[in-house]
C-alpha distance (Angstrom), angle and dihedral (degrees) to the residues before:
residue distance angle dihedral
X1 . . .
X2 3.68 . .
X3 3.83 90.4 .
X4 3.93 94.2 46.4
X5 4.15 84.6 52.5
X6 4.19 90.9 49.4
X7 4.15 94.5 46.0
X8 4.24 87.0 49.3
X9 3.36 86.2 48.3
X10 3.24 96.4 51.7
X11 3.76 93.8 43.2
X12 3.80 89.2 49.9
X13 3.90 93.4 58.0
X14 4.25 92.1 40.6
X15 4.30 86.1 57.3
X16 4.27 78.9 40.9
X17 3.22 95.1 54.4
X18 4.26 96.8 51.5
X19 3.40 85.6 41.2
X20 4.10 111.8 55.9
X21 3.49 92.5 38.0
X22 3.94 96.8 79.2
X23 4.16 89.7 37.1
X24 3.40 94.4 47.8
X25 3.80 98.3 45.9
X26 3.95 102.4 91.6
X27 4.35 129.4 -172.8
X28 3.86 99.2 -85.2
X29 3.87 121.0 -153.9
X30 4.12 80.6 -100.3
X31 3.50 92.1 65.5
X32 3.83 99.9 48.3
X33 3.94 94.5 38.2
X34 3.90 91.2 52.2
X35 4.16 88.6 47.5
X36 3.73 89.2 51.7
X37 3.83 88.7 47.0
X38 3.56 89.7 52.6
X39 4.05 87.3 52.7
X40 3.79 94.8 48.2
X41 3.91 88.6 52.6
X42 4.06 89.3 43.9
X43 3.80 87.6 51.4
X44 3.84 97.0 45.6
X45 4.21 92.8 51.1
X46 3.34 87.3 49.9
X47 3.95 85.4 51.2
X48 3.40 98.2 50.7
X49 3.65 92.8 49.3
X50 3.93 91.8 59.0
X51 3.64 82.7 51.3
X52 3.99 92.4 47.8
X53 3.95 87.4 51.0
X54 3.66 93.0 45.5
X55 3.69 96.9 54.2
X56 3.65 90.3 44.6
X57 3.69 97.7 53.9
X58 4.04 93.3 -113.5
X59 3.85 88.0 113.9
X60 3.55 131.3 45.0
X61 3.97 120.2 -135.8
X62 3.95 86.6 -111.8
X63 3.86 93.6 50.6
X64 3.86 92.1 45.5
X65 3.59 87.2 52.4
X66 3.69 97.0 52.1
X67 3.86 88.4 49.4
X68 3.92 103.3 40.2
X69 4.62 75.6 52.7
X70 4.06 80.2 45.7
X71 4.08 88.5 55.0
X72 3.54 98.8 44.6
X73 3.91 98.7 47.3
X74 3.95 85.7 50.5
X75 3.83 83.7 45.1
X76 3.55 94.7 53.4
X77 4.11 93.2 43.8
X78 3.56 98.1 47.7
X79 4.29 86.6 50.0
X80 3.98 97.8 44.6
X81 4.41 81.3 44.0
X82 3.66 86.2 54.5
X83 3.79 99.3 45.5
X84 4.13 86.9 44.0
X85 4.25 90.3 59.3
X86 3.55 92.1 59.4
X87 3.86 91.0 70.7
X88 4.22 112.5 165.8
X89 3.50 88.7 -141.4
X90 3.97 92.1 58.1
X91 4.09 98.0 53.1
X92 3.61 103.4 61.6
X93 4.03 92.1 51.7
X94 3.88 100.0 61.7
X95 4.31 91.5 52.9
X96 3.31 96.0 69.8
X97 4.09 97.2 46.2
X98 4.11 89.9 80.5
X99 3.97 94.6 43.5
X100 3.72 95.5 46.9
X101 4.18 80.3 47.6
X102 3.19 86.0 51.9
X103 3.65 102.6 57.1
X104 3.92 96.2 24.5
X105 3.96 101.8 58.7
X106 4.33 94.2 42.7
X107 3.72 81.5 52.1
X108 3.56 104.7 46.6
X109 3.43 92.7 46.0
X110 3.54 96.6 54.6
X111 4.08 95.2 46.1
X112 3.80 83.9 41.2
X113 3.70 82.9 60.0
X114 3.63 100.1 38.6
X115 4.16 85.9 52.4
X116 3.56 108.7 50.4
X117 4.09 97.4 8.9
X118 3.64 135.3 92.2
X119 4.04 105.8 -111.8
X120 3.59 93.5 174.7
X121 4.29 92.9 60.3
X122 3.68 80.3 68.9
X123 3.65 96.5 67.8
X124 4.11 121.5 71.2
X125 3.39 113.4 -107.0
X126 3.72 117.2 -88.8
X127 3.55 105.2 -150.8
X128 4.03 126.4 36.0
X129 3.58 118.1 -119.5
X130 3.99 98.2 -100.0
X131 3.82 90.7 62.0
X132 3.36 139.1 126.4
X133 4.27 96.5 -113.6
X134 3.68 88.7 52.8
X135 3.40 102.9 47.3
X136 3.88 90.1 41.2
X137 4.03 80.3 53.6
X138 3.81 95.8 53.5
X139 3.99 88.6 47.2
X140 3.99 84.3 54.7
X141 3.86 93.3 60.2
X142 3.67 94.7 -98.3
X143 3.88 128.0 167.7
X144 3.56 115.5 -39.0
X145 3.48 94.1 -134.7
X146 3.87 97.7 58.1
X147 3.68 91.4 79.7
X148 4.49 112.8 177.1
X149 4.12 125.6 -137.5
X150 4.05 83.7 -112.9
X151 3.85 92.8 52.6
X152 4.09 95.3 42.3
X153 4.07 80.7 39.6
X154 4.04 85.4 57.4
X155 3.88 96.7 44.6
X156 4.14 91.0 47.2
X157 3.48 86.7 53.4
X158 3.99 93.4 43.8
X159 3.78 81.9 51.6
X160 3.36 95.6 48.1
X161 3.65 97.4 53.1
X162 3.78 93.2 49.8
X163 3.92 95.8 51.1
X164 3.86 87.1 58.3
X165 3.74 86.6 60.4
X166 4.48 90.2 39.6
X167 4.06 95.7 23.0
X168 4.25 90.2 159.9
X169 3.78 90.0 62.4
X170 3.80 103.5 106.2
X171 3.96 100.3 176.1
X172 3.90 80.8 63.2
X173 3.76 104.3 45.2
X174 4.29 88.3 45.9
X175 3.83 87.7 52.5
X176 4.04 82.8 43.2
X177 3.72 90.4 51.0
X178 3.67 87.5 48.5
X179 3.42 98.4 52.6
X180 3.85 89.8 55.9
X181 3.70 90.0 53.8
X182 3.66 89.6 58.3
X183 4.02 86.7 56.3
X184 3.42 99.7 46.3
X185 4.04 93.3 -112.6
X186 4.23 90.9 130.5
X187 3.97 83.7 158.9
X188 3.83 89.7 61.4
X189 3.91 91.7 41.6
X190 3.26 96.0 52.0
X191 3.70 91.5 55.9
X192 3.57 92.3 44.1
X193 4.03 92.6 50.7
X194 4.14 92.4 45.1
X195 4.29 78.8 57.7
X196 3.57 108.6 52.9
């Protein structure tokens, strides 16, 4: 059980580790000082080309007054928007998204688990199938499918009985030879096998 606990674990921090990466990753001062660089250079082209018109007569003085004020105002807006999306209030929210993700998905899975789940698959079986809780189990009306050496014993020898009375019925004497496998008599399935 120890071993199934260390490989979810381990499984738990892999998905982790895909996961916190993106929420933990925040806008740096990088980010926001090369997108106002960008702006500055946007703003100057678009400088120099009122100059350009200008000096080639395009523009008027009056018009390239209007849009160097045009420039400016956008400028202005686009630095006061900037300084606006760094809000205190925002920062502190998004840090504790990835620990509460953290803590929240390990957790859930495990309760998840514990709900609807089978815990006790985890553990190794106690008991071997010839033993005394199983075959008290089978006598109980347990599952069909958790058959015991006594009861397989029983329906070899049932078999065995009835292919004295039909022995040229070969579907029966392979399952027969089968059954013997099961119970470790390979003398008795080989003689079964050589007579279907």
């Amino acid at each position: 059980m120890t071993g199934f606990l260390i490989v979810i674990g381990v499984l738990i921090a892999l998905g982790l580790a895909f996961v916190l990466p993106a929420l933990v990753k925040q806008h740096t001062a990088d980010d926001k000082t090369s997108r106002a660089q960008a702006n500055v250079m946007i703003y100057r082209d678009q400088l120099n080309e009122l100059d350009a018109d200008l000096a080639n007569g395009t523009l008027s003085a009056e018009q390239h007054a209007v849009g160097r004020r045009e420039l400016e105002k956008r400028a202005l807006e686009d630095t006061l928007a900037a300084v606006n999306d760094v809000a205190p209030e925002h920062r502190g929210r998004g840090r504790w998204a990835p620990i509460a993700l953290a803590v929240l998905i390990p957790v859930a899975a495990v309760g998840l688990y514990l709900k609807v789940g089978t815990p006790e698959a985890i553990a190794p079986m106690a008991s071997s199938p010839t033993s005394d809780a199983a075959a008290s189990a089978n006598a109980q009306g347990g599952s069909p499918h958790s058959t015991s050496f006594e009861s397989i014993r029983a329906m070899a020898d049932k078999l065995a009985a009835s292919l004295k009375d039909k022995p040229d019925d070969g579907a029966g004497w392979a399952m027969l030879a089968r059954s013997y496998n099961v119970l470790g008599r390979y003398a008795d399935a080989a003689d079964a096998y050589a007579r279907a």
